[in-house]
mmCIF file of the N, C-alpha and C atoms, coordinates in Angstrom:
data_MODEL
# 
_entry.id   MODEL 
# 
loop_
_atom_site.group_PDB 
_atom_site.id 
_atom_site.type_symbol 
_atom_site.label_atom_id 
_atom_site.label_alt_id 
_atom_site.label_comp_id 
_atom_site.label_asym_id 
_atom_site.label_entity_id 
_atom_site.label_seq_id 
_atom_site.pdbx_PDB_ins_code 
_atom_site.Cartn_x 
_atom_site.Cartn_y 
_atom_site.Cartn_z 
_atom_site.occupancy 
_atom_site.B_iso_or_equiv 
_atom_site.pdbx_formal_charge 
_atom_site.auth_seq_id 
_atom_site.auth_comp_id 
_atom_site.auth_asym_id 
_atom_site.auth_atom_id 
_atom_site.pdbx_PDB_model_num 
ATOM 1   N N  . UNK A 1 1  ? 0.842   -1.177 0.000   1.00 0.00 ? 1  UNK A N  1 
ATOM 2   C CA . UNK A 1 1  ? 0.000   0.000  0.000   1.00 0.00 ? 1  UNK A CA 1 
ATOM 3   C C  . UNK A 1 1  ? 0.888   1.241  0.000   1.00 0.00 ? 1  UNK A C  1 
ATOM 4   N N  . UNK A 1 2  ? 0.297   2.163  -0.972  1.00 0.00 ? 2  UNK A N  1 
ATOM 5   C CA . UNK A 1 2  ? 1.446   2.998  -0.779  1.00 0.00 ? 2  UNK A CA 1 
ATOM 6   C C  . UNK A 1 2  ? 0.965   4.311  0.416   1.00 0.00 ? 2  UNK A C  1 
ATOM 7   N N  . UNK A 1 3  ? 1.346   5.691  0.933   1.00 0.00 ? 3  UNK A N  1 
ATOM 8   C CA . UNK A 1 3  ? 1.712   5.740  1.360   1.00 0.00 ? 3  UNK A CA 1 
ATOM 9   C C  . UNK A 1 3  ? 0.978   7.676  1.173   1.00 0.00 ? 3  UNK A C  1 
ATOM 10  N N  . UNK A 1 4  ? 1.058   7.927  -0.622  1.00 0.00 ? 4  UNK A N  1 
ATOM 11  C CA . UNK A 1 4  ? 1.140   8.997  -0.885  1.00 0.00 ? 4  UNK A CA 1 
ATOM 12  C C  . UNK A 1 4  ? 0.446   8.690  -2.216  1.00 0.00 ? 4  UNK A C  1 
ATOM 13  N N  . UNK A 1 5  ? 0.171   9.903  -2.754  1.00 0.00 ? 5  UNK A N  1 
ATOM 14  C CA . UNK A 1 5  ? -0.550  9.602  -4.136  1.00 0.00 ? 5  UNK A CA 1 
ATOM 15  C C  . UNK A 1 5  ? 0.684   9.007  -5.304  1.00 0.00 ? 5  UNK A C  1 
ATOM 16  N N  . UNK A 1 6  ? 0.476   8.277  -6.163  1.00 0.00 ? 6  UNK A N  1 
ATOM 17  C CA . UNK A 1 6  ? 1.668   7.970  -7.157  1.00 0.00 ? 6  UNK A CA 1 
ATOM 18  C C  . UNK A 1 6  ? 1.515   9.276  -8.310  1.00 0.00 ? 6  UNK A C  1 
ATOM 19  N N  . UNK A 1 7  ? 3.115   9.067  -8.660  1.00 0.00 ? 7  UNK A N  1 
ATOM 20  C CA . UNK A 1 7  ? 3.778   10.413 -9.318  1.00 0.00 ? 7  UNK A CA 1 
ATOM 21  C C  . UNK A 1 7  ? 3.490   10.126 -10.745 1.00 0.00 ? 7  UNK A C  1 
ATOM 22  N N  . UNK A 1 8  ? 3.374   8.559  -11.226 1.00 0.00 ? 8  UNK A N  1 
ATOM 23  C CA . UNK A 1 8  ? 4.245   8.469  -12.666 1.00 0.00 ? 8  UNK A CA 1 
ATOM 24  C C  . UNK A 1 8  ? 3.297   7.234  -12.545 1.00 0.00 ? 8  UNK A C  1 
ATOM 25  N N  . UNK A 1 9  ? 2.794   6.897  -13.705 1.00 0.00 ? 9  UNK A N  1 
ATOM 26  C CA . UNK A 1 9  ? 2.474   5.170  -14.256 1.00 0.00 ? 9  UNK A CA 1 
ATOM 27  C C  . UNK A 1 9  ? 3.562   5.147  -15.106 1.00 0.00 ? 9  UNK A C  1 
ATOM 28  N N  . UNK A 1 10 ? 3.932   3.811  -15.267 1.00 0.00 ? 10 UNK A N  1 
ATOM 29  C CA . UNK A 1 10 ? 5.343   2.925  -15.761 1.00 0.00 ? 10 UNK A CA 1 
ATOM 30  C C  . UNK A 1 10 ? 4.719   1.593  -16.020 1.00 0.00 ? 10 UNK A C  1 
ATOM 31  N N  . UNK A 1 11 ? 4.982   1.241  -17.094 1.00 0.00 ? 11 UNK A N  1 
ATOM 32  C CA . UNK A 1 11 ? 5.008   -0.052 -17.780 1.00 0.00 ? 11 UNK A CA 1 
ATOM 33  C C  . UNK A 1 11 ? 6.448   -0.791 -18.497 1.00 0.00 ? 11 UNK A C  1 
ATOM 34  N N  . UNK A 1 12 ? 6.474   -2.081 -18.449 1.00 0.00 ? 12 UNK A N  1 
ATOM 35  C CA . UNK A 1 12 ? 7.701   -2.513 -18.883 1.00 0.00 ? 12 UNK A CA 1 
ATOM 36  C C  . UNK A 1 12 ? 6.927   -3.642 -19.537 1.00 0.00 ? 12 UNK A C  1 
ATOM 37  N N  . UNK A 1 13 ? 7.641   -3.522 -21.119 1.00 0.00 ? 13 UNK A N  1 
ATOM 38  C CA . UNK A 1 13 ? 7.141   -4.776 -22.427 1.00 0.00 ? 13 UNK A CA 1 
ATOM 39  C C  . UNK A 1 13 ? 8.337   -5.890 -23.068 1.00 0.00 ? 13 UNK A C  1 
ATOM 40  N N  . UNK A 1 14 ? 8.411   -6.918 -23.482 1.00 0.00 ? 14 UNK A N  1 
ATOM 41  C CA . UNK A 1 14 ? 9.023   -7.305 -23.919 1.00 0.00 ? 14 UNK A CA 1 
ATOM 42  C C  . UNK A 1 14 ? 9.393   -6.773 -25.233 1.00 0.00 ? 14 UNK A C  1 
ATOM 43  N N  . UNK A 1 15 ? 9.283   -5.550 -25.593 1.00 0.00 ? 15 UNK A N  1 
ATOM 44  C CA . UNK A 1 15 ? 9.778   -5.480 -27.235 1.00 0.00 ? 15 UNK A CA 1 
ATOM 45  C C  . UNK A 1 15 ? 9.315   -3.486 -26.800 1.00 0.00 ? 15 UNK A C  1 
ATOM 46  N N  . UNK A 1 16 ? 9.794   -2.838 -27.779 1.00 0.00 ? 16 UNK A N  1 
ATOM 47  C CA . UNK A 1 16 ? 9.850   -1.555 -27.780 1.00 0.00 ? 16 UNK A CA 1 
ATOM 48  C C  . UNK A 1 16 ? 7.681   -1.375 -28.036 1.00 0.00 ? 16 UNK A C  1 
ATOM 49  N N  . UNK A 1 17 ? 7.332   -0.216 -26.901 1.00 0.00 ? 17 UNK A N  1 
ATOM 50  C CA . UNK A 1 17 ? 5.853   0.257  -27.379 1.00 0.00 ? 17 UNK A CA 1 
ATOM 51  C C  . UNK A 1 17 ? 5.964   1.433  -27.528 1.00 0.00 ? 17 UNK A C  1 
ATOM 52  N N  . UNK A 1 18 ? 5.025   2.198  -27.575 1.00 0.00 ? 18 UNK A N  1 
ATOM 53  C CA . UNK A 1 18 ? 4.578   3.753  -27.305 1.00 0.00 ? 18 UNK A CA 1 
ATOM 54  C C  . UNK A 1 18 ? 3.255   3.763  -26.415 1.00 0.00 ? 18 UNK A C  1 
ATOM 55  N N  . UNK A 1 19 ? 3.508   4.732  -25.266 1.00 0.00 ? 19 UNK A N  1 
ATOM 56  C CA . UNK A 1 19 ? 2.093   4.932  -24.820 1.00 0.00 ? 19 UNK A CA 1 
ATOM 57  C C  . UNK A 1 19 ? 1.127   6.004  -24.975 1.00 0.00 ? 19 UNK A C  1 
ATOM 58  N N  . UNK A 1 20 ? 0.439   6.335  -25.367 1.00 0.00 ? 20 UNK A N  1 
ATOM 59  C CA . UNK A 1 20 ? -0.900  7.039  -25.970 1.00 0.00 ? 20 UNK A CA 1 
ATOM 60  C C  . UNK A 1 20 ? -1.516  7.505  -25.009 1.00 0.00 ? 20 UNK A C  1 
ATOM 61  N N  . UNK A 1 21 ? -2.150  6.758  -23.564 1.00 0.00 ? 21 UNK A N  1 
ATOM 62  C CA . UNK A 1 21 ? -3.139  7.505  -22.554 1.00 0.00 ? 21 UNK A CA 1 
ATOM 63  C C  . UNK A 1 21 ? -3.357  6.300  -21.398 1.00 0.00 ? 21 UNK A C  1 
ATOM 64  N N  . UNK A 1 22 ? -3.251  6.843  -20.535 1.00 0.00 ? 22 UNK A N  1 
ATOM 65  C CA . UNK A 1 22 ? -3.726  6.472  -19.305 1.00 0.00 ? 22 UNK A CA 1 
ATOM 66  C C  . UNK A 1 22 ? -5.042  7.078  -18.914 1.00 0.00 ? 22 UNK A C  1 
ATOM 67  N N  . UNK A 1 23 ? -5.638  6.101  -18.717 1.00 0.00 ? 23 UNK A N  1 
ATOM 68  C CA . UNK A 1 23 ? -6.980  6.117  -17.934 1.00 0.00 ? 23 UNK A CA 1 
ATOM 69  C C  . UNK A 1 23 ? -7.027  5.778  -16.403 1.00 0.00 ? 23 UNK A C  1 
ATOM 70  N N  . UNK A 1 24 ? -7.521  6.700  -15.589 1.00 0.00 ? 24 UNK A N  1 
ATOM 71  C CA . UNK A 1 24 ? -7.466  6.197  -14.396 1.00 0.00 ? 24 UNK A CA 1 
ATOM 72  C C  . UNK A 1 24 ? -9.318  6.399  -13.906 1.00 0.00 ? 24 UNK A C  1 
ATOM 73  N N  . UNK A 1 25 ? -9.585  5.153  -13.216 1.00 0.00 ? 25 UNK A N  1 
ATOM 74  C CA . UNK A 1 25 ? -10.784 5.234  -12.749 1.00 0.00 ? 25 UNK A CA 1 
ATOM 75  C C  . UNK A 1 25 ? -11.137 4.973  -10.972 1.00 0.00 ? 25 UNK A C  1 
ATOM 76  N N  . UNK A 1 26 ? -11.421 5.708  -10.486 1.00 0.00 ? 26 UNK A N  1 
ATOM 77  C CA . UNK A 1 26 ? -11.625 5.663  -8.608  1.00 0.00 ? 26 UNK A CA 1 
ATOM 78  C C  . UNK A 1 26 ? -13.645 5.120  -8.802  1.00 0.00 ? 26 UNK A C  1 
ATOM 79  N N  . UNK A 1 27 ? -14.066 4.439  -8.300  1.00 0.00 ? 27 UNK A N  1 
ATOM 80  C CA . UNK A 1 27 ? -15.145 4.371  -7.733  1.00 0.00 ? 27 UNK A CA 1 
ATOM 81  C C  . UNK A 1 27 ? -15.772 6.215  -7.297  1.00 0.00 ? 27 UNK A C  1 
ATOM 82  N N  . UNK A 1 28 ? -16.871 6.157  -7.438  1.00 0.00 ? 28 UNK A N  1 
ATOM 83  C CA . UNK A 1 28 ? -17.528 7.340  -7.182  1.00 0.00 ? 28 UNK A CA 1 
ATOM 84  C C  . UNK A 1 28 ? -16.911 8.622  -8.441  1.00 0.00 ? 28 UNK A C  1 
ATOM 85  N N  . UNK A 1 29 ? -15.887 8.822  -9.051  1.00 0.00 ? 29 UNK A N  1 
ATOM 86  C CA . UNK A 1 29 ? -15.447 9.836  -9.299  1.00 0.00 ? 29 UNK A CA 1 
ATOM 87  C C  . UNK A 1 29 ? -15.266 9.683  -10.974 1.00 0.00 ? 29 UNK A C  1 
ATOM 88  N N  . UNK A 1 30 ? -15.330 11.052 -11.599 1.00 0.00 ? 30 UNK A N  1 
ATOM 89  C CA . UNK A 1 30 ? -15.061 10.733 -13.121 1.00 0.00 ? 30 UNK A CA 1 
ATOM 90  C C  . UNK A 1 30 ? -13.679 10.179 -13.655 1.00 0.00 ? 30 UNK A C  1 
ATOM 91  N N  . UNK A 1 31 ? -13.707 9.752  -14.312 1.00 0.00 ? 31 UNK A N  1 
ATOM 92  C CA . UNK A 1 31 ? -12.735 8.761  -15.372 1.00 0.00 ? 31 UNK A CA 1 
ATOM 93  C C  . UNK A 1 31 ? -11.465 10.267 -15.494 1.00 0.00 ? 31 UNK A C  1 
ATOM 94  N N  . UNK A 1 32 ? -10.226 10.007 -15.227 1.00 0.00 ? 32 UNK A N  1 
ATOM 95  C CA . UNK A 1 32 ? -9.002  10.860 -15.662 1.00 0.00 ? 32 UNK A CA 1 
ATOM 96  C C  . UNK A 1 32 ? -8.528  10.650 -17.109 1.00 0.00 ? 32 UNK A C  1 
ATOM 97  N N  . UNK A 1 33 ? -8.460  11.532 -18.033 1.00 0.00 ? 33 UNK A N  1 
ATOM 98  C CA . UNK A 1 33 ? -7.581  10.358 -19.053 1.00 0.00 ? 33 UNK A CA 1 
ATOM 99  C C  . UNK A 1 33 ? -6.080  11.710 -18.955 1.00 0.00 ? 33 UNK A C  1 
ATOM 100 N N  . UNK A 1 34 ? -4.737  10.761 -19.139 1.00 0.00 ? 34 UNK A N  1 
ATOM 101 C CA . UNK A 1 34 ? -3.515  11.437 -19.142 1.00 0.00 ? 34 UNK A CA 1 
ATOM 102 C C  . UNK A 1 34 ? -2.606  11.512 -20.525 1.00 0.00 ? 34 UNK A C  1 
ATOM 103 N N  . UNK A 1 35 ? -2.715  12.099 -21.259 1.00 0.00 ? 35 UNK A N  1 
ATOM 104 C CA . UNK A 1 35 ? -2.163  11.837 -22.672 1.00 0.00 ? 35 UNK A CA 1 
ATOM 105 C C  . UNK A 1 35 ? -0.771  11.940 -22.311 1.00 0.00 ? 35 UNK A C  1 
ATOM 106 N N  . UNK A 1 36 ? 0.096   10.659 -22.822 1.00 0.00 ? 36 UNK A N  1 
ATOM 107 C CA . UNK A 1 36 ? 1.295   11.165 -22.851 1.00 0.00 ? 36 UNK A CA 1 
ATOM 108 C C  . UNK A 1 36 ? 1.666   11.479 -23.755 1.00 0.00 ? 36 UNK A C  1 
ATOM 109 N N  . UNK A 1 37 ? 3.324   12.249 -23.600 1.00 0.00 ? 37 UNK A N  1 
ATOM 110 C CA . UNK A 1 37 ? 3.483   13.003 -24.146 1.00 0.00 ? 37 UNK A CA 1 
ATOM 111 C C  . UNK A 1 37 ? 4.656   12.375 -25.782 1.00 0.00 ? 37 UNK A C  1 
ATOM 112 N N  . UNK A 1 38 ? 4.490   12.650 -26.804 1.00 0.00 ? 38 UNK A N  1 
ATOM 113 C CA . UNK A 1 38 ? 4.983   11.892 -27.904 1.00 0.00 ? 38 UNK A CA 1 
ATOM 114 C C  . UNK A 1 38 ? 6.499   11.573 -27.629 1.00 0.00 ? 38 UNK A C  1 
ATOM 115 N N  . UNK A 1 39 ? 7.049   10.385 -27.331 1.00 0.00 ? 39 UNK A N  1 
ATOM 116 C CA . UNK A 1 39 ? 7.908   10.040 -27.619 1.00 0.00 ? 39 UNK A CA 1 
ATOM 117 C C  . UNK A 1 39 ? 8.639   8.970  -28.493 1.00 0.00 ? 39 UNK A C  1 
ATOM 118 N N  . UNK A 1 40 ? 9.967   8.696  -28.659 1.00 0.00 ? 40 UNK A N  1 
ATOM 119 C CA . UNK A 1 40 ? 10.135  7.151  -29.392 1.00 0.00 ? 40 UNK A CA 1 
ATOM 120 C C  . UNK A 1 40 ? 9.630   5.968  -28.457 1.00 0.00 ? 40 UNK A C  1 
ATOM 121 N N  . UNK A 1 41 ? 9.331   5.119  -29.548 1.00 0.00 ? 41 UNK A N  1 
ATOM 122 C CA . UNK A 1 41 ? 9.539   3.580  -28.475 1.00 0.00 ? 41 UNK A CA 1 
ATOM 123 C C  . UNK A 1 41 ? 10.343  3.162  -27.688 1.00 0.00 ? 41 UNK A C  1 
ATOM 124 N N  . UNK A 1 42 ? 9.861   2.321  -26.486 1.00 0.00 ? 42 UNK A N  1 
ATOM 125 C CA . UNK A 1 42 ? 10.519  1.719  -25.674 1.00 0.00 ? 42 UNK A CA 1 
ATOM 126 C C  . UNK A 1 42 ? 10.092  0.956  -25.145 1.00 0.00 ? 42 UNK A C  1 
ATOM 127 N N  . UNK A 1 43 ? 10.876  0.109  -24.242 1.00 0.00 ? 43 UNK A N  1 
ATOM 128 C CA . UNK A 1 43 ? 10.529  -1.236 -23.335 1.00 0.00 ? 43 UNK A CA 1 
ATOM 129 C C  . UNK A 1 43 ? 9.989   -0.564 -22.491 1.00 0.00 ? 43 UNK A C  1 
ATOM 130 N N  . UNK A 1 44 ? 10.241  0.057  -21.494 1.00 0.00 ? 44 UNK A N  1 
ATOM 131 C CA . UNK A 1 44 ? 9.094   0.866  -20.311 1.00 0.00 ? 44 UNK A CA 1 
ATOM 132 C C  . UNK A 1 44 ? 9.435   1.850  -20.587 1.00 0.00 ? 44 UNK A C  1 
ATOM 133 N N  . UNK A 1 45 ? 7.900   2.294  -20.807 1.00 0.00 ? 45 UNK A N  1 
ATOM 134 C CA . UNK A 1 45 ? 6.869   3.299  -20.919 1.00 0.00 ? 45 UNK A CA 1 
ATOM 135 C C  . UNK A 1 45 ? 6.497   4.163  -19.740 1.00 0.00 ? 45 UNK A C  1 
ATOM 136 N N  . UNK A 1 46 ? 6.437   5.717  -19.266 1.00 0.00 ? 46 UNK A N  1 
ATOM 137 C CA . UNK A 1 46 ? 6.083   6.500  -18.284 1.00 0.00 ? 46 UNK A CA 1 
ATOM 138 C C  . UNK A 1 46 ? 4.967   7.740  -18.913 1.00 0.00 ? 46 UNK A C  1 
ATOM 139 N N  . UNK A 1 47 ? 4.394   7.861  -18.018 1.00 0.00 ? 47 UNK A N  1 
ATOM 140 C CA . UNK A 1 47 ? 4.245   8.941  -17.823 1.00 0.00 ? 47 UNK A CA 1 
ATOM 141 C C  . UNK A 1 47 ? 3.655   9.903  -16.839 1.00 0.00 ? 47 UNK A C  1 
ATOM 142 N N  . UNK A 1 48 ? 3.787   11.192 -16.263 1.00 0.00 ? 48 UNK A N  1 
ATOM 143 C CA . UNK A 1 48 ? 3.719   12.207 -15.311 1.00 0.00 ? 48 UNK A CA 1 
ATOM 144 C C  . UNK A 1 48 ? 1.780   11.695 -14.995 1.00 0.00 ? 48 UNK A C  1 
ATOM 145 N N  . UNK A 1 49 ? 1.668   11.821 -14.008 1.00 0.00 ? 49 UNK A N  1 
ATOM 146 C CA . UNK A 1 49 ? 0.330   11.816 -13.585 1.00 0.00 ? 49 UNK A CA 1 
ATOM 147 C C  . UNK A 1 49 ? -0.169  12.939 -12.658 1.00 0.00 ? 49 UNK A C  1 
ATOM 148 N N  . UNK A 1 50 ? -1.369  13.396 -12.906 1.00 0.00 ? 50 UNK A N  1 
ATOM 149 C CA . UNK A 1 50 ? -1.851  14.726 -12.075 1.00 0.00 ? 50 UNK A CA 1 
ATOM 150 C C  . UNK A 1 50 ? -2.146  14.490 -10.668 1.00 0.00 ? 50 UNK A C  1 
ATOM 151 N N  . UNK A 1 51 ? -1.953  15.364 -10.175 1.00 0.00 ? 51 UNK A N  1 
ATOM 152 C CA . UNK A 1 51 ? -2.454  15.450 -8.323  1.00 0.00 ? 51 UNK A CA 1 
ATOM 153 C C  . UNK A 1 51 ? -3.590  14.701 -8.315  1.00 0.00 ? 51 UNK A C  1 
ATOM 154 N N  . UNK A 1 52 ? -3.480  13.336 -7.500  1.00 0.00 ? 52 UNK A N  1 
ATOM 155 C CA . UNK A 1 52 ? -5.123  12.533 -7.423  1.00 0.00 ? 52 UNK A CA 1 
ATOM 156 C C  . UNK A 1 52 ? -5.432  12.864 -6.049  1.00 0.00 ? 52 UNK A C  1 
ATOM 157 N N  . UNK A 1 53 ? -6.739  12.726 -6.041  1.00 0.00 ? 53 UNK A N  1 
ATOM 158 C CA . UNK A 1 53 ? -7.527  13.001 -4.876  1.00 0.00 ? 53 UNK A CA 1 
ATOM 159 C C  . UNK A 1 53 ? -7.641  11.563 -3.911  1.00 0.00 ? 53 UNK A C  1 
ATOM 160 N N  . UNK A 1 54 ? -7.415  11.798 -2.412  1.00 0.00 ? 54 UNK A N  1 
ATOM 161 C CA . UNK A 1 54 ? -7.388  10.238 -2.165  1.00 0.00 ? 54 UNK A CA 1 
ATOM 162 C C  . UNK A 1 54 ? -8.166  9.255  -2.765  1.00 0.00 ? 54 UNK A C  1 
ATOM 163 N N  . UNK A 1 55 ? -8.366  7.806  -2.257  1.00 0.00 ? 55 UNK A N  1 
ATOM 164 C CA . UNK A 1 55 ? -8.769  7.327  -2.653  1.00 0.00 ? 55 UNK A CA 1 
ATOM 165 C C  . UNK A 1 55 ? -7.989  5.793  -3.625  1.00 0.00 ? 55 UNK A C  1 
ATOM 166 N N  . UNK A 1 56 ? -8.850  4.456  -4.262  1.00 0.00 ? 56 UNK A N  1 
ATOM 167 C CA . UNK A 1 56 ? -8.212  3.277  -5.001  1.00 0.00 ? 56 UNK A CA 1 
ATOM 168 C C  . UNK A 1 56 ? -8.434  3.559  -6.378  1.00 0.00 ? 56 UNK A C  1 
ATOM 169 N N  . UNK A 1 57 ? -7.488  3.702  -7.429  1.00 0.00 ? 57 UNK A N  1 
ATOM 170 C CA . UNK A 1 57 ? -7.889  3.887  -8.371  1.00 0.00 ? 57 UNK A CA 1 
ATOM 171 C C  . UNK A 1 57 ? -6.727  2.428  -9.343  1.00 0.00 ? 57 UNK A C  1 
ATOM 172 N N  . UNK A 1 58 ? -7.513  1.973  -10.495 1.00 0.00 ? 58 UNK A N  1 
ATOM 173 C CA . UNK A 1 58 ? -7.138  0.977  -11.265 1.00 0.00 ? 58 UNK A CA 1 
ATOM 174 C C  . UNK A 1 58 ? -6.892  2.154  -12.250 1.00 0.00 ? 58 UNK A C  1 
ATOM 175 N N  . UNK A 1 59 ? -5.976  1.589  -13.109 1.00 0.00 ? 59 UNK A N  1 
ATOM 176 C CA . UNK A 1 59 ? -5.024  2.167  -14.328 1.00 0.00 ? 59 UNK A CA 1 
ATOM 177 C C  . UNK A 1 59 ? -5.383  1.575  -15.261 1.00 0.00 ? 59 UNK A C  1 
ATOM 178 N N  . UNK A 1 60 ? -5.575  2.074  -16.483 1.00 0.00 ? 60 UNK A N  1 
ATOM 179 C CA . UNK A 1 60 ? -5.626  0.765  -18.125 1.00 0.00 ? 60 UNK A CA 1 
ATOM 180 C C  . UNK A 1 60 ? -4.647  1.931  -19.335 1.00 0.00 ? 60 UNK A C  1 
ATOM 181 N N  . UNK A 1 61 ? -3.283  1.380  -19.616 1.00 0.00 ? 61 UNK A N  1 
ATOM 182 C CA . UNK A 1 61 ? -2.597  2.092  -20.246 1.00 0.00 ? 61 UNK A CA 1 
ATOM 183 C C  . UNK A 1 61 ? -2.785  1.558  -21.798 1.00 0.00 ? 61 UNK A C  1 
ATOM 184 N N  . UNK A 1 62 ? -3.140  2.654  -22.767 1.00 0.00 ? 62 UNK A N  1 
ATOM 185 C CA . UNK A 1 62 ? -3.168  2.233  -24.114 1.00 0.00 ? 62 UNK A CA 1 
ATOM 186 C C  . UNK A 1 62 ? -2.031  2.569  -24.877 1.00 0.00 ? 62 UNK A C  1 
ATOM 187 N N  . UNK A 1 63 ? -1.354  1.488  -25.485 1.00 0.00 ? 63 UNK A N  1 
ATOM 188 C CA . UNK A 1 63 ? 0.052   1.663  -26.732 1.00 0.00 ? 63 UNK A CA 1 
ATOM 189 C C  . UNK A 1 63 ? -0.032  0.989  -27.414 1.00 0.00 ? 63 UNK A C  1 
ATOM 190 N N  . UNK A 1 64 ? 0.483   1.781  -28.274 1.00 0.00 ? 64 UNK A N  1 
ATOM 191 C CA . UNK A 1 64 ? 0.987   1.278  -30.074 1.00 0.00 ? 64 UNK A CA 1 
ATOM 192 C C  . UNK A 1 64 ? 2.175   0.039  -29.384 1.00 0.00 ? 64 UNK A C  1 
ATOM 193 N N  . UNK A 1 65 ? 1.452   -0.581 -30.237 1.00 0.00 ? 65 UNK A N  1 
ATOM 194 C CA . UNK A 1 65 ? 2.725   -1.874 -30.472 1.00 0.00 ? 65 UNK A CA 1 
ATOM 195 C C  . UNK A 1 65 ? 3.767   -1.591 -31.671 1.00 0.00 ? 65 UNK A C  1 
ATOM 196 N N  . UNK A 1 66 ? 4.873   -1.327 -31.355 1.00 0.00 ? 66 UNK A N  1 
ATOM 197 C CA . UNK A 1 66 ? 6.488   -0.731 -32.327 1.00 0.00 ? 66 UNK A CA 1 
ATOM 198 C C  . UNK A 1 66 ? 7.046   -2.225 -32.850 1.00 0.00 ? 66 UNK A C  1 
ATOM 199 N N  . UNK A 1 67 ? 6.580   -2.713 -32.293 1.00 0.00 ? 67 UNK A N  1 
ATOM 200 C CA . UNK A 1 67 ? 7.478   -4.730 -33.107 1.00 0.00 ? 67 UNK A CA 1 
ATOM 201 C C  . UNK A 1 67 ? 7.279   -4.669 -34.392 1.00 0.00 ? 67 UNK A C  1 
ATOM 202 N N  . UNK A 1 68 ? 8.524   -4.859 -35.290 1.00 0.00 ? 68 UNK A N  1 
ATOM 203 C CA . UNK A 1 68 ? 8.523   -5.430 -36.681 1.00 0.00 ? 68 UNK A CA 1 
ATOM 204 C C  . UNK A 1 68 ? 8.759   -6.823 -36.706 1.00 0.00 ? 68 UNK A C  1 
# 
């Protein structure tokens, strides 16, 4: 359990992705979406997340798959 609100979602893939948007959803509260910001591919993926309000929230990160 953490402690404090989290700073950053991070993903790690077996092969280079890109990530596109984070969705974050809390019970009771509207849906966040976080566009990240354009970069090259990579094995893990970040990006900056806004001040959340307490509370459990589940993550669903969407990326381009970069595999040839």
């Amino acid at each position: 359990m953490m402690q404090g609100a989290a700073e950053r979602f991070s993903a790690t893939f077996p092969h280079p992705m890109i990530l596109k948007t984070v969705k974050l959803t809390a019970e009771g509260q509207a849906p966040i979406v976080v566009t990240a910001p354009a970069v090259p591919a990579a094995a893990t993926v970040s990006v900056a997340l806004p001040r959340l309000a307490p509370g459990t929230y589940a993550a669903l990160g969407f990326c381009e798959n970069q595999r040839t």
